[in-house]
C-alpha positions, -999 to +999 in steps of 0.1 A: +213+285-147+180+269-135+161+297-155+181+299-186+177+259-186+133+263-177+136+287-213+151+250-229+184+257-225+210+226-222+228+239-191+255+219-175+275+225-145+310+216-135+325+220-100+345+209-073+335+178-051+322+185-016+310+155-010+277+140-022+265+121-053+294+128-080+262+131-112+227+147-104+204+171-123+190+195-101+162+215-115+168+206-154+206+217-147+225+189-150+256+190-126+289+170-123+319+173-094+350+163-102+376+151-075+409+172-069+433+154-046+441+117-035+435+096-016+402+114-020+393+115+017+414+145+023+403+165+000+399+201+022+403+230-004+365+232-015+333+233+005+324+246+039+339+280+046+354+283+010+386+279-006+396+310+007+397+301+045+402+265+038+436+269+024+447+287+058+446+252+077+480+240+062+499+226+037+480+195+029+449+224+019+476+242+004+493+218-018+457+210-029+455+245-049+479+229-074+461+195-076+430+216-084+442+237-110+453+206-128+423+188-129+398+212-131+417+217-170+415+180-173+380+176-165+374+210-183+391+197-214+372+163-210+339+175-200+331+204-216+340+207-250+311+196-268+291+228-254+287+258-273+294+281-246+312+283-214+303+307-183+329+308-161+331+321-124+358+329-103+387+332-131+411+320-104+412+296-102+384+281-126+400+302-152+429+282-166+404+255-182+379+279-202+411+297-217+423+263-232+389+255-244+391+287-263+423+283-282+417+244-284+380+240-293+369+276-303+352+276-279+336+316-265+330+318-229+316+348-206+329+358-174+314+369-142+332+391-117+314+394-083+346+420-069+365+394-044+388+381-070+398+413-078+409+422-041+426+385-038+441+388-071+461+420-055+466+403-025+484+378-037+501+395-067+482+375-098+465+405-112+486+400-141+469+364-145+434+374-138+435+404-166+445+371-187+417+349-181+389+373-182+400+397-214+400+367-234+363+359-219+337+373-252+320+390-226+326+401-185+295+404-161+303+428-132+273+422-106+274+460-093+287+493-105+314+490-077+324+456-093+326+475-128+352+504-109+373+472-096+373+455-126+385+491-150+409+499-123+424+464-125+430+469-159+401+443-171+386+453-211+360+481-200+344+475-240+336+437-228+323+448-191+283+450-185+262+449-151+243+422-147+234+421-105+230+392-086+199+383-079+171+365-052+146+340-059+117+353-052+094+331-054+112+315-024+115+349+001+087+362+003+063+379+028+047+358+043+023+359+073+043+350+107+035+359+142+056+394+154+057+402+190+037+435+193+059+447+222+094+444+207+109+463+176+131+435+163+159+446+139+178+418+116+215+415+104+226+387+087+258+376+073+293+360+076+307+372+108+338+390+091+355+423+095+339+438+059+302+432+074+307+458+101+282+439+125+304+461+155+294+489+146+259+475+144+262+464+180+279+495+197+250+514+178+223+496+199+230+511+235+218+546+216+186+527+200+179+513+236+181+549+251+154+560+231+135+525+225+141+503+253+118+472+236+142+475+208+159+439+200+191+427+176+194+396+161+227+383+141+225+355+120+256+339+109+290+327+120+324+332+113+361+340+125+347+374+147+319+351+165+339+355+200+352+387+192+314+398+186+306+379+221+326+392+238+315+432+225+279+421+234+290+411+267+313+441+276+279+469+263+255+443+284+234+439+257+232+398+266+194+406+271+190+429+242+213+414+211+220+380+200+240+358+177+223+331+159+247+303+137+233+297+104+204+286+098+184+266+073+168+282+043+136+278+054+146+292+088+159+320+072+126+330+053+107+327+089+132+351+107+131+376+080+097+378+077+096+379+119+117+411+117+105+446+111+137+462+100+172+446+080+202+469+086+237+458+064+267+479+082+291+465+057+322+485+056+359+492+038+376+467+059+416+465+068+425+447+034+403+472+011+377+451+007+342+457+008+306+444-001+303+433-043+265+441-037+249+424-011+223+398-014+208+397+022+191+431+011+177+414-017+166+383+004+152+408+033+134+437+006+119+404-010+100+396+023+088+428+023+113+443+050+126+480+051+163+484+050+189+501+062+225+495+047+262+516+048+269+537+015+301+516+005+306+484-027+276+479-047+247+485-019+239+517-038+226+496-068+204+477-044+195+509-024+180+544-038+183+563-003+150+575+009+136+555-019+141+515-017+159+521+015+181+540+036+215+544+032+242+559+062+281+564+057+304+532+067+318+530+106+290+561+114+282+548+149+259+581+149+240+582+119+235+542+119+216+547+156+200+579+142+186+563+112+172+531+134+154+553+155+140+577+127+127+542+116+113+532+144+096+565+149+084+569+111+061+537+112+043+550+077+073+557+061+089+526+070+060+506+048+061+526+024+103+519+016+096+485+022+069+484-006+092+499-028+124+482-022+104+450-028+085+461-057+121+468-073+140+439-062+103+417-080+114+438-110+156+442-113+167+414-092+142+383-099+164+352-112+140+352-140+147+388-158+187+383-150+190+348-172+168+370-196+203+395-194+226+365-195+207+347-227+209+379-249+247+380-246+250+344-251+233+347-279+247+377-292+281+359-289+269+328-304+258+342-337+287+370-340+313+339-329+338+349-350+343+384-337+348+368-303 
């Protein structure tokens, strides 16, 4: 949004409060929260772990989803129908709203699909309602090839589906030059500490690295529900001295640890439910700062990485090949800065923020002067 609107684009935002100044323009986009539930200072659905795990903490959370729905279409109705076209994320449960503005205002929109709500949608039976809100959509961005499979398999319009990936700002990550340690090899995960990221496997590969490359060192960024579960693996391997877990960081934190590392491995996985990684943006953020990658062959990492290419890719859960591919990289100095060079020349060239609103303004467009089809 904050490229379409530097190409003089009007772009407005609507979204849920989590706390903050209600009004504000941020970077020529000019963004308004609206308020869900009252008395307002319980208010838990949206904001810090997401929607998703919020609405486990009980029934005051819970309730909320039906408060939101209702005036998310109110503001919706109030606040948006002077625009010519709406994007809309997350069809549930944003969804409701852009529908109405259609049949009430005529007015298009284009939905995204990042893959999640597709696997919530079956989780909770509303499959029927998601195929619902997006087919009506002019257009549906899928943000991987994966996505795409998901979204045909869930019944959504294949004839209205094109890939448009997330992307990384990188003008943000970047390399940058940091002080490495010489005598350690340090290896970077980073990531919400679920069961889909397969950080496990990651760990009960590192005895195997250590075997062979004893000054070998892990580091986990991120927290989540499987932080003590995590511990506690660390802690039974006695890796304490060799692998730790770091709780998110800030941004700018972030851009010095990855450009610290000297390899980013992604273990995501399949995980219990069926879900798995829409594409994986910490690849992006890591190849932009100029690090080699390693990441499992499952979701949409296989758009991001060209095995042998832009990166390597192993099978999901492979304790084996995960260990084996570390070491090789270790070992293969030259050929580790030469992946890395690619992976970020391609990620400067199919995943900048720049070229992607460039994707997103075409269909806008495209839907904009052919409205009537729509």
């Amino acid at each position: 949004m904050r490229e379409i609107a530097k190409k003089g684009h009007e772009v407005h935002v609507l979204a849920p409060y989590t706390g903050g100044e209600i009004k504000y323009t941020l970077e020529g986009v000019h963004v308004e929260r609206f308020h869900y539930f009252y008395p307002r200072r319980f208010e838990k659905l949206s904001g810090r772990a997401g929607m998703i795990d919020n609405v486990k903490e009980g029934f005051l959370v819970t309730i909320q989803v039906l408060t939101f729905l209702f005036f998310n279409v109110i503001y919706s109705l109030q606040k948006l129908k002077k625009m010519d076209i709406v994007h809309l994320h997350w069809a549930i449960p944003n969804g409701l709203g852009a529908i109405l503005l259609k049949k009430i205002y005529k007015i298009p929109y284009i939905s995204t699909v990042y893959g999640e709500e597709i696997y919530l949608s079956k989780r909770y039976h509303m499959i029927p309602s998601l195929r619902m809100l997006v087919n009506n959509s002019s257009k549906i961005v899928t943000i991987s090839s994966t996505t795409t499979k998901f979204c045909l398999d869930a019944g959504l319009d294949g004839e209205k589906i094109d890939v448009i990936p997330f992307g990384v700002d990188t003008d943000f990550f970047r390399p940058l030059e940091v002080y490495k340690d010489d005598k350690t090899f340090q290896i970077l995960a980073v990531g919400y500490l679920i069961e889909r990221k397969g950080f496990e496997y990651l760990i009960k590969a590192m005895p195997h690295v250590l075997e062979e490359h004893e000054n070998a060192r892990l580091k986990i960024v991120g927290s989540g529900p499987l932080e003590s579960e995590l511990k506690e693996l660390i802690y039974e391997l006695d890796l304490g001295d060799e692998v730790e877990i770091v709780k998110n960081v800030s941004d700018n934190e972030l851009l010095m640890v990855y450009n610290s590392a000297d390899l980013f491995v992604l273990p995501s996985i399949v995980d219990s439910q069926g879900n798995t990684e829409g594409l994986g943006v910490v690849l992006l953020e890591a190849m932009a700062c100029g690090l080699p990658v390693i990441g499992s062959d499952v979701g949409g990492i296989p758009d991001i990485i060209q095995d042998g290419n832009t990166g390597i890719l192993v099978p999901e859960k492979d304790i084996d090949e995960l260990y084996r591919s570390i070491t090789y990289s270790i070992k293969n100095e030259n050929l580790l800065n030469e992946i890395a060079m690619r992976g970020y020349n391609n990620v400067k060239i199919k995943f900048c923020w720049e070229n992607i609103a460039e994707s997103y303004i075409n269909h806008l467009k495209d839907i904009l002067t052919n409205k009537k089809q729509y």
